[in-house]
N, C-alpha and C positions, 0 to 999 in steps of 0.2 A: 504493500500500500504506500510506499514511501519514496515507491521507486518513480523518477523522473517521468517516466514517460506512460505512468498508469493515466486513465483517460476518465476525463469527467461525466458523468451523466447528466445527460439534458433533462433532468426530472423538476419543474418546474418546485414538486414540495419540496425534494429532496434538497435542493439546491436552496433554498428558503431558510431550510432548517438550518442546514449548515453556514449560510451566510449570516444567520444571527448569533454565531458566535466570534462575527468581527468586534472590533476596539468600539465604533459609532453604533454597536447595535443597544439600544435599552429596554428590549424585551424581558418581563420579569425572571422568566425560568434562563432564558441566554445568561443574561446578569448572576442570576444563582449558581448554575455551571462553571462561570469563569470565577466565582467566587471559590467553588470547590475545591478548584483542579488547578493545579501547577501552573503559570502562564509558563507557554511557550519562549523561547531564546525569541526575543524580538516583542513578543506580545504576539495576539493574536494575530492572524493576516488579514485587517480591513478587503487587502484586496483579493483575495486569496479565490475570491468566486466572484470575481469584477467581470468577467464574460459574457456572465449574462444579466443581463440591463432586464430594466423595467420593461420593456418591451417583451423579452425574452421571458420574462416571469412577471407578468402583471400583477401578483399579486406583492410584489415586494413595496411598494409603494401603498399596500392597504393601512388600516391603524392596529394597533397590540391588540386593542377587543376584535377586530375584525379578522386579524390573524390566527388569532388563539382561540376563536369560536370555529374557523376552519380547521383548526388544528385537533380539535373535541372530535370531529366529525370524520375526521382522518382516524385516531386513535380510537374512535367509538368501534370501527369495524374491526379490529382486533380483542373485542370483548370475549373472546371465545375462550381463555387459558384459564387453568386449572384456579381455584378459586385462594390459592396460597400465592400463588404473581397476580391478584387483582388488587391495586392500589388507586386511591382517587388518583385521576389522570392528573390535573391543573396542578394537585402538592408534588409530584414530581416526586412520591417517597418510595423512594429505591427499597428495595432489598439488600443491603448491604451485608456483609459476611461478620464485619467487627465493629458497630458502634456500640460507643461507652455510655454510659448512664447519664452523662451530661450533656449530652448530643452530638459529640465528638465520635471523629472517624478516626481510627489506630491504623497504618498503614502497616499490613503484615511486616514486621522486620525481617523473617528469613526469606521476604521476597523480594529485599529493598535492597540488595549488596549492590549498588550503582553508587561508581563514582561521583562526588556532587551532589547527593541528597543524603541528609541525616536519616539513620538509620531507625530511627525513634521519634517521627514529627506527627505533630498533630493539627489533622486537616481540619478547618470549621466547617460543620459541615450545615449548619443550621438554616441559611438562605435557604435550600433545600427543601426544608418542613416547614419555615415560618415568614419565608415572604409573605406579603401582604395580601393579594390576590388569591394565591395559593387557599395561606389558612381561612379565609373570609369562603373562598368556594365548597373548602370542605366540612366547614362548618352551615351549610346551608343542605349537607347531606347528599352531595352530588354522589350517584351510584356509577359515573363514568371510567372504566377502565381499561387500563394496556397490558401489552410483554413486557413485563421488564427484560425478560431476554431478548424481546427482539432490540428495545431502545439500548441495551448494553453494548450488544453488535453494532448497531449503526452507530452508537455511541463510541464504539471504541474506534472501527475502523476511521469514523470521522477523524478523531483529535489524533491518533499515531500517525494522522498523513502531515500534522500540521506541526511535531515534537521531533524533536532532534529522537536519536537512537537513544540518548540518556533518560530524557525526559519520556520519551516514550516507555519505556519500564515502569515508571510510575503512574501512569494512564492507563497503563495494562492492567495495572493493579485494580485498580478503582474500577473499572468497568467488570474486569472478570469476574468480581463479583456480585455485580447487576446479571452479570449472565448465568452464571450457577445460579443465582435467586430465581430462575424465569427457563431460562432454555428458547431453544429453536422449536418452534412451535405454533400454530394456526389451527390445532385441535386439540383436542382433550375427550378424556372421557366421559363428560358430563355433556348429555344429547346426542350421544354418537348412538348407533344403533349395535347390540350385541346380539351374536352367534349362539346356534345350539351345538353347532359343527364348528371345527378347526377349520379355518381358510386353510388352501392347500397354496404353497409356491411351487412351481413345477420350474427345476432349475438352480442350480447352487454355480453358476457364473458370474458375473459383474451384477446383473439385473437382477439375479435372486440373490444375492448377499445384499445389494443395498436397500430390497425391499426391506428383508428380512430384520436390519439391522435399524430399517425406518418405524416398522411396528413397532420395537422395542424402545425405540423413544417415543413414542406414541402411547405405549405403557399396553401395548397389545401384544399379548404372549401367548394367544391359541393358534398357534401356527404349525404347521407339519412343510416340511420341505423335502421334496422329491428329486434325488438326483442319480442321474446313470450310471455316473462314475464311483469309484469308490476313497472320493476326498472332492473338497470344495475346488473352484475356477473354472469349469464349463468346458465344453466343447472346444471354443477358441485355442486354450492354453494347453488344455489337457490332450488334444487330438492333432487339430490341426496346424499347433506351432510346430516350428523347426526347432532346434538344439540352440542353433543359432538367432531367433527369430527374438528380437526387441520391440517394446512399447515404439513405435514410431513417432506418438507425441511424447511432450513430457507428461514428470510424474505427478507433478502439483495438481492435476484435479484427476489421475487416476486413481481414488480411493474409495474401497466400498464405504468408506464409510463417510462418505461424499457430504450430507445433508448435515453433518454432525459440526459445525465453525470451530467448534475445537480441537476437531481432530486435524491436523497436516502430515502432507507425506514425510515417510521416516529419511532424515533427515541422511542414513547413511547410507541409504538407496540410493542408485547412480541416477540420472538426469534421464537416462534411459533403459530399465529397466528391462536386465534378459527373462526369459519364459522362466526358468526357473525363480526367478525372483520374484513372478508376480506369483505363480503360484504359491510360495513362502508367506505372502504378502495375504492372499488369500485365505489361507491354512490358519493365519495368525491373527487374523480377524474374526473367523470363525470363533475360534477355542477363547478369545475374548470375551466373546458373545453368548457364549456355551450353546451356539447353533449348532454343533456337532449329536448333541443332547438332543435336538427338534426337526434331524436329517433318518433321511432311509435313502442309503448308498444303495446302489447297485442294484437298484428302483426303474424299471420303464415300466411307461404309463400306454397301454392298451388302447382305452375307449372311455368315454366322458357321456356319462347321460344325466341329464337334467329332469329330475322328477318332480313335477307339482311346480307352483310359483316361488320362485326365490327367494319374492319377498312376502310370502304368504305360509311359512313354515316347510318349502319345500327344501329338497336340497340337493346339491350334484353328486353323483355316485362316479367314482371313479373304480378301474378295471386292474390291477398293477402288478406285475411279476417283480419278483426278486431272483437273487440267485437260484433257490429251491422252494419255490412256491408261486402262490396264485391268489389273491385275494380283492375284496372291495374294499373303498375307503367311502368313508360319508365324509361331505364337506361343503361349509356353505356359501365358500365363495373359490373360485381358482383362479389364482395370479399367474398366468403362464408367462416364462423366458426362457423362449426354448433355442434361441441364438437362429446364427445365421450361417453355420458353415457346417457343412454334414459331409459331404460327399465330393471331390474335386470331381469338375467337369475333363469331360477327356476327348481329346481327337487322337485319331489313328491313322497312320500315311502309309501307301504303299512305300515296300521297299523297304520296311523294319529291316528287316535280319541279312537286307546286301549290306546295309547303312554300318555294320560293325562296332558301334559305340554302343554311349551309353545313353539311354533313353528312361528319363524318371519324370517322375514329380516335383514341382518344385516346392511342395508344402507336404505336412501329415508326417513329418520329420523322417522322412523315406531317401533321404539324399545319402549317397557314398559318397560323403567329403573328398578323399584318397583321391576320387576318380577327376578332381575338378583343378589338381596341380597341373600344372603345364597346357591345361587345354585350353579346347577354341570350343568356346559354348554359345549355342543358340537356346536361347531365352526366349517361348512363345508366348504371349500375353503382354499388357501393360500396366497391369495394378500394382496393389501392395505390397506381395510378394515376388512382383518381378524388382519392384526396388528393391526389397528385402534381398535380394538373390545378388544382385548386381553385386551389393558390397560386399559376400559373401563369398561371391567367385574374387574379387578384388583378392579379398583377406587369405584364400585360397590359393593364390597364386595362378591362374587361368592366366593362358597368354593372354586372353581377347575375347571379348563380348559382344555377341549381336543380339539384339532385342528385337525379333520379327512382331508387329501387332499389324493389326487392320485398323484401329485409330491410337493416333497417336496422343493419350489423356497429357493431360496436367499433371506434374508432381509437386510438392509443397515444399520448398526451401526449409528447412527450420527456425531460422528467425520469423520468419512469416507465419508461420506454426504457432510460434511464443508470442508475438503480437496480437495475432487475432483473440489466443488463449488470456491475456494480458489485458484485452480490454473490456470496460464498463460495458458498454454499447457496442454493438453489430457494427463491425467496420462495412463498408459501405464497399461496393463490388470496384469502383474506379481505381480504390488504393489497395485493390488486392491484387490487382490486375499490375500497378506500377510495380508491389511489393514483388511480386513473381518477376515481372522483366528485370530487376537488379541481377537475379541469381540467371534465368532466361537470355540475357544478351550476353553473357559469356559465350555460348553456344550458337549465336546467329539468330536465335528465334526471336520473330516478334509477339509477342504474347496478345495484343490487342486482335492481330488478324488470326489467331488459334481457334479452327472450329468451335472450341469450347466455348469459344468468349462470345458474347453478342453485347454490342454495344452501341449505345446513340451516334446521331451523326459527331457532336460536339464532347462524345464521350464523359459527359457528364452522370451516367448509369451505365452499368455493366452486368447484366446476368451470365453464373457461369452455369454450363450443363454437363457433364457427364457422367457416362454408367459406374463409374467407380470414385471413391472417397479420395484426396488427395495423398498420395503415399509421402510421407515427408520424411525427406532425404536432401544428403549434400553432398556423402559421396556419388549420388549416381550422375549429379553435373559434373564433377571433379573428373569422375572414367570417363564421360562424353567428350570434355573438355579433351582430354588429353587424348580420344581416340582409343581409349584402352577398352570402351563402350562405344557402341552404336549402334543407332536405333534406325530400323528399315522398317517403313508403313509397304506391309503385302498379307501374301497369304502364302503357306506351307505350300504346296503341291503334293510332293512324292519325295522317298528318301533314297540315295544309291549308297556307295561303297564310300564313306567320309565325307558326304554333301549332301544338304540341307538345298533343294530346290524351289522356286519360288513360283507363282502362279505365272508372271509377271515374267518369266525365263531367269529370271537372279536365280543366280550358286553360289553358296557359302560352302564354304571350307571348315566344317566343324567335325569333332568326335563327341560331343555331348550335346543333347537336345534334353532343356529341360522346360516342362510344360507348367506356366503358371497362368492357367486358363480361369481363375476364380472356382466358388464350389455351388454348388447348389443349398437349396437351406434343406429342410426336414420335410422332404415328400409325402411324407405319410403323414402329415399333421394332421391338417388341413381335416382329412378322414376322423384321423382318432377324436380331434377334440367335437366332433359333430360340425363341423363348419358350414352354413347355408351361406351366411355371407357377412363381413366386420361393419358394424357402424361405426365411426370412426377405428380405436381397435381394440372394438367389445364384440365377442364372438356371437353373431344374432343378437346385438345387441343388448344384451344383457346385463346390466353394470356391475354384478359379482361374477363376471368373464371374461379381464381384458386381458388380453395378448400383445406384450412389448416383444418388439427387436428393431432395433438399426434400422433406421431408412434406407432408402438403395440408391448409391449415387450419390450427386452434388446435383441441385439446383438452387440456386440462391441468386439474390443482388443484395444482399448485405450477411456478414459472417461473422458469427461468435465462437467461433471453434471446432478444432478439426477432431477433440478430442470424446471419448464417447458415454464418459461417464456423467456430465454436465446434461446432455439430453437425453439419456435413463431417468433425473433428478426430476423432470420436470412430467414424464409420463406416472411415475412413483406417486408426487402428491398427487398428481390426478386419481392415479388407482384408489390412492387410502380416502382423497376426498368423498368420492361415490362409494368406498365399501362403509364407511361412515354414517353414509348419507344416500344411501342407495337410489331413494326415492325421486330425488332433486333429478338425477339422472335421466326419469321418463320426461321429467317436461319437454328437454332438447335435444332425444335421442334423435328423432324424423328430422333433424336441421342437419347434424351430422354426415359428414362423405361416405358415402356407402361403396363399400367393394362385393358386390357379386361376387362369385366363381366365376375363374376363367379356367376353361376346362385344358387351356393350352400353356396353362402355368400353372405348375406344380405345388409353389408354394405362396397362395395368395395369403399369407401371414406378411410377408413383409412385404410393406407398404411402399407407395412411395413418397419423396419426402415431402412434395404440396399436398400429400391425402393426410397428413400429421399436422403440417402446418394448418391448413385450412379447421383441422380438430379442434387446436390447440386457441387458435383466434376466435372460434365460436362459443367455446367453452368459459373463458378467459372475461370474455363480452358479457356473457348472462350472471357471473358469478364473481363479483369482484371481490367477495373473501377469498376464493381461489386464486384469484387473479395478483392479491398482495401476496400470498405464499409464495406463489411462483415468483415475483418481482424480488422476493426477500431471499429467493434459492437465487436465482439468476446473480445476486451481488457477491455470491461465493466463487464465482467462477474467478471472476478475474483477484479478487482477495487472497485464494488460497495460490493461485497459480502466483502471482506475482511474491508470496511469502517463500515460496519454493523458489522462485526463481528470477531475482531481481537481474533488473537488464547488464547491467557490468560482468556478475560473473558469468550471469548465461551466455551473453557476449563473448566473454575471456575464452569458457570452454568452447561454443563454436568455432572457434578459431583456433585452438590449441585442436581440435580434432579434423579440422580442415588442412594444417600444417601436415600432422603426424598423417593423412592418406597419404599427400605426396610425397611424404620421407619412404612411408612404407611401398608404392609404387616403383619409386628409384632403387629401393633397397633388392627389391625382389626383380626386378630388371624388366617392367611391364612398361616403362618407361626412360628414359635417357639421364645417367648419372647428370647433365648438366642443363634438364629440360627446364627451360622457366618458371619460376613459381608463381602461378598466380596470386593475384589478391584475392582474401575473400569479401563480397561486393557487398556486404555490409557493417555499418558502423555506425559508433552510438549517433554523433551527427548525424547521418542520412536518415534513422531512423526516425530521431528525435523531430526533424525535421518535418518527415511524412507526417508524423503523429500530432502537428501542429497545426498542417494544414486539413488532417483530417478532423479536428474538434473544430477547425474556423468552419469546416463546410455543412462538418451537423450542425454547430451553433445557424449559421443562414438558415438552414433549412429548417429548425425552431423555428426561428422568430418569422420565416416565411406562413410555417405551421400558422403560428397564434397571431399575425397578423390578420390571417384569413378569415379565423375566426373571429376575432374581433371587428372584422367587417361585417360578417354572416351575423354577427348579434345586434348590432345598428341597424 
C-alpha cells in the first residue's frame, strides 16, 4: 500500500473519506482520528487526494451535517454483523483490544519495538467517545450501526499509505485491533437461513479450499468436502502440472485463504511458486483449518439428484464411490469446483514412427527431461504451457525452439502481470496494450495491429480477445529475442524421418515434438450433476447449485488481473450470499444469462467470461449489500499483492532473473559467448510514468462520468 505506484480509486465516498483526514479538514470524527493517531512525518497530506476536485466528487463541497447524514446511510447498509461489532455508528467506538479505565488506549508494548516511539505511551483516546456530536447522537439512542472490521481495514490501509514504514507500525497497531474486534465480514448468523443437511463442496482445489475456508469465517461449519485425490490442491496441481510447472503470476493474491486481510502470502515463498510449493501451501492451509477432518479423499461423485424443493425441506442426494465402496450422501446445498483441466487434447500426424523422436505431452508431468538436452523441439500450441515449456527447454539445454500455432495469442510480460495485479481499479485496455509493446517491440511486433487487439480509430479503447488466459512470461521474449525461440503461425501436416512438416510446405528440422494443445474440462459433468442448462452458474438454476470454474479466455477493455484466485473471491460471496439467503435469488434468477446445452461442447460448465460478467453486473445492480462485499473483497487485491510485492524489489528481481537467462543461455552455448545483452524494457520511470497517465485518464473519465450526470439531473 505504500508503494509509489499503487493506484487511487475513483470512488467518489471513498475518496471523501479519506480526504477528511487532511490538515483543513474539520469534520468531527476526521478531527477525532487525527487526535488519536500519531501525525504523520509532515502532518497529514492536505493534498494527498487533491485529484479529485469538487467536480470529481461533488459531494466534497457539501456541509458536516450533510456529509455525515450521507455517511449514516452508507454505514446503515452494513448493519448486518454479529451483534458484538454493532457500535452507535456517529460515537465512532471502536472495539479496541486494551483500553484503561480512564479512557486511555495502552499501545501493546511487545508490538511497539520501533525505533522513534516510546515503548510505553499513552494515546488519548477520548475524542473518540466524547466528541460532541458523537455523545449528543448516542444519547438520543440512535440504533445505527457498522464493521468495525471492515472500518479497521479501510482504516488501516488508508493511514499506512500516508506513515513512513516507522510510523506505520504504530497505525498497524491501533487499527488491528479495530479489526480483531469486527473481522471481514457482510454476514452473520443472525437471519441467514440454516440446513438440515451439510452443504457439500465438490473439490478441495483453489475454489474448494477458499470456499471452505470462507464458511469458516462465516462461523458455518456443516460442511463435507468431496475430493478425488487423496490430499488437498485439485486437478490443476495435483495432475496436470509439470515437475517443472510454476505459479505464472505472483504469489500475493494466490492464497486460499484469499478473503481473510490478515492472512498474506508466506513470506518465504518464492515470487513464483513451483507445483510442489503450492501444493505445500495447500496441504498447510488445510491442516490449519482442520479441513482435513471435513474431507473424503478419494471420493468421485457419480450422479446429483434433487429431490422435492430446496427450499421447501427438500434436499440433493448425491451418488459417490470411494476407494471400496458405494454410497449416498444427503445434502442441502452443492458448491461445485470441479476445475478446468481433465484431459489434454490431442492430435495425431501421419508418419509417427518414420519421425524417430520423441513425441509427448507437454503437461500431466509426462515429459522425459533427459530427452530435451541438445535438441530441436517443436512446441504445438500457444498457451500456458507452451510458455511454460519454452523456459523449460531453455533450462534444458535444447539447441532451438519452434512454436508451431494456428494463432498466434498474446503472452503477459511480468511486470504487466504485477501492474494490473497492483492496481485499485481495472486498468483500462489502451495501457495494457502500451504495457505489452515495451516487452512486444523487442521482437518486431506491433501489439496494436495483433489480431487480439481491437481498437478505436484514435485508440483511445482497446478490447483484447483470445481463447486462452495471458501466459506470463519473460523468458519466452528473451528465447525469441535471441532466436533460440520461434514462433511459426501454420499447421502440423505429417511427420517423416527428423521433420516436422507444415500445411503450408514448411520443414523443420526437429527430434522432439511436444504437444501443448490445452485440455479439455470434465466431460462427464455436465451429465453427472443433472445439467439442463446454468442460469448464470447455478445449475437449473437453483441457488443451493452453483458451479464455479475459470472463464475461458481473455475478453476484456479494462483488467484487474491475470491472477485466478481474486475472481474465485468474488463468485465465493456470491455463492454464501444466496446459500444465506436463498430466496433473494428467485427474484432475479429469469434476468440472468442462460447457457442451454450445447450438445457440440462437452463441457458447458465453463463459461464464458461476458456470460460471468454480465452475472456479476446484474446481481451487483439489484443487491447493493452484495455489491459492498464484493467492493470490500475487490480492495484486497491490489492490498495484498502490493504487501507481497512492492515495485522496487519486484522490479530488482525481474531483472536479476532477466540477466541470469542470458548468462545461462551463453553459458550452455544456445547462444554466443559475446551476444548483446539486452535491456530489460522496463523501469520504475516508465512505469511510474504509465501509471500516471493512466489515473489522469480515469480521473477525465470520472469527472466526464458525473458531469453527465449532473447535466441528466438539471
Amino acid at each position: 500500500m505504500k508503494d509509489e505506484c499503487a493506484a487511487r480509486v475513483p470512488d467518489p465516498e471513498g475518496e471523501q473519506l479519506q480526504a477528511d483526514l487532511s490538515e483543513d479538514c474539520e469534520s468531527d470524527w476526521a478531527a477525532a482520528i487525527r487526535a488519536a493517531l500519531p501525525e504523520p512525518e509532515g502532518g497529514f497530506p492536505s493534498q494527498a487526494f487533491s485529484s479529485y476536485s469538487q467536480t470529481a466528487c461533488p459531494d466534497s463541497g457539501r456541509s458536516q451535517d450533510e456529509y455525515l447524514a450521507r455517511l449514516e446511510k452508507r454505514l446503515d447498509s452494513l448493519h448486518r454483523v454479529p451483534k458484538r461489532t454493532a457500535v452507535p455508528w456517529r460515537a465512532m467506538v471502536i472495539q479496541l483490544s486494551d483500553f484503561s479505565a480512564s479512557g486511555h488506549m495502552r499501545w501493546p508494548s511487545e508490538e511497539l519495538s520501533v525505533s522513534g516511539w516510546p515503548l510505553d505511551v499513552g494515546v488519548e483516546s477520548t475524542p473518540l467517545l466524547e466528541h460532541g456530536m458523537a455523545t449528543e447522537h448516542a444519547q438520543q439512542g440512535s440504533a445505527q450501526t457498522f464493521d468495525a472490521g471492515r472500518f479497521g481495514r479501510w482504516l488501516r490501509m488508508m493511514l499506512v499509505s500516508f506513515y513512513t514504514d516507522e510510523e506505520a507500525a504504530v497505525a498497524d497497531v491501533f487499527c488491528r485491533s479495530i479489526i480483531m474486534s469486527g473481522g471481514y465480514t457482510n454476514g452473520s448468523a443472525e437471519g441467514r437461513r440454516e440446513y438440515d443437511h451439510p452443504i457439500v463442496i465438490l473439490g478441495g482445489g483453489m475454489g474448494g479450499l477458499m470456499t471452505a475456508v470462507d464458511f469458516l469465517r462465516q462461523n458455518r461449519k456443516d460442511f463435507i468436502i468431496l475430493e478425488r485425490y487423496d490430499a488437498f490442491g485439485g486437478t490443476t496441481w495435483r495432475d496436470v502440472a509439470n515437475e517443472t510447472t510454476k505459479l505464472q503470476t505472483e504469489k500475493g493474491t494466490y492464497v486460499p485463504e484469499y478473503l481473510d486481510p490478515e492472512v498474506h502470502a508466506d513470506e518465504d515463498q518464492k515470487t513464483w511458486p513451483s507445483r510442489d510449493s503450492i501444493l505445500d501451501m495447500c496441504v498447510a492451509c488445510a491442516e490449519k483449518h482442520g479441513l482435513e477432518d471435513k474431507a473424503k479423499f478419494n471420493t468421485s461423485l457419480e450422479k446429483v439428484e434433487v429431490k422435492g424443493d430446496l427450499l421447501a425441506g427438500g434436499h440433493i442426494e448425491l451418488s459417490i464411490t470411494t476407494e471400496d465402496s458405494s454410497e449416498s450422501l444427503k445434502c442441502s446445498a452443492l458448491v461445485s469446483c470441479p476445475g478446468v483441466f481433465y484431459n489434454p487434447i490431442d492430435l495425431k500426424w501421419p508418419g509417427r514412427e518414420e519421425f524417430g523422436g520423441y513425441v509427448t505431452h507437454g503437461s500431466y508431468d509426462g515429459i522425459d527431461y533427459d530427452k530435451l538436452k541438445d535438441a530441436r523441439v517443436c512446441i504445438v500450441g500457444h498457451g500456458g504451457f507452451t510458455i511454460e515449456n519454452v523456459r523449460t527447454c531453455v533450462e534444458r539445454k535444447s539447441k532451438k525452439i519452434y512454436v508451431v500455432c494456428r494463432h498466434r495469442h498474446l503472452a503477459g510480460p511480468k511486470m504487466v502481470s504485477w501492474m494490473v495485479s497492483g492496481a485499485a481499479v481495472p486498468i483500462p485496455g489502451p495501457f495494457i496494450v502500451e504495457a505489452f509493446q515495451k516487452m512486444y517491440g523487442l521482437l518486431g511486433v506491433d501489439v496494436w495491429t495483433h489480431p487480439v487487439v481491437n481498437a478505436n480509430a484514435d485508440r483511445s479503447s482497446a478490447v483484447l480477445t483470445q481463447t486462452t488466459t495471458f501466459g506470463v512470461t519473460d523468458i519466452y521474449f528473451l528465447a525469441c529475442y535471441y532466436k533460440v525461440c520461434e514462433v511459426i503461425q501454420g499447421e502440423i501436416d505429417k511427420l517423416s524421418k527428423g521433420k516436422v512438416h507444415l500445411k503450408d510446405g514448411k520443414e523443420l528440422e526437429c527430434n522432439v515434438v511436444m504437444k501443448c494443445l490445452g485440455s479439455h474440462g470434465a466431460t462427464d459433468f455436465d451429465d453427472i450433476i443433472g445439467f439442463k442448462f446454468y442460469q448464470g452458474w447455478w445449475v437449473n438454476g437453483e441457488p443451493l447449485m452453483p458451479c464455479m470454474a475459470p472463464a475461458k479466455g481473455v475478453q476484456a477493455k479494462n483488467f484487474a488481473g491475470f491472477s485466478l484466485a481474486p475472481g474465485y473471491a468474488g463468485q465465493i460471496i456470491t455463492n454464501r450470499y444466496f446459500i444465506d439467503h436463498p430466496e433473494k435469488f428467485l427474484g432475479v434468477r429469469d434476468w440472468l444469462p442462460k447457457q442451454n446445452r450445447d450438445e457440440h461442447y462437452e463441457c458447458n460448465y465453463i463459461y464464458k467470461g461476458a456470460h460471468v460478467l454480465a452475472t456479476m453486473v446484474i446481481l451487483q445492480t439489484q443487491f447493493p449489500d452484495l455489491s459492498m462485499e464484493l467492493a470490500e473483497a475487490d480492495k484486497l487485491k491490489a492490498y495484498k499483492h502490493m504487501k507481497a510485492h512492492p515495485l522496487e524489489k519486484h522490479l530488482d528481481e525481474c531483472l536479476a532473473e532477466w540477466k541470469m537467462y542470458i548468462k545461462m543461455m551463453k553459458d550452455q552455448g544456445q547462444i554466443p559467448a559475446d551476444a548483446e545483452e539486452v535491456e530489460y524494457p522496463y523501469t520504475k520511470e516508465n512505469l511510474l510514468e504509465m501509471d500516471q497517465r493512466c489515473q489522469e485518464a480515469l480521473k477525465a473519465e470520472w469527472e466526464k462520468m458525473m458531469a453527465k450526470k449532473a447535466k441528466a439531473g438539471k
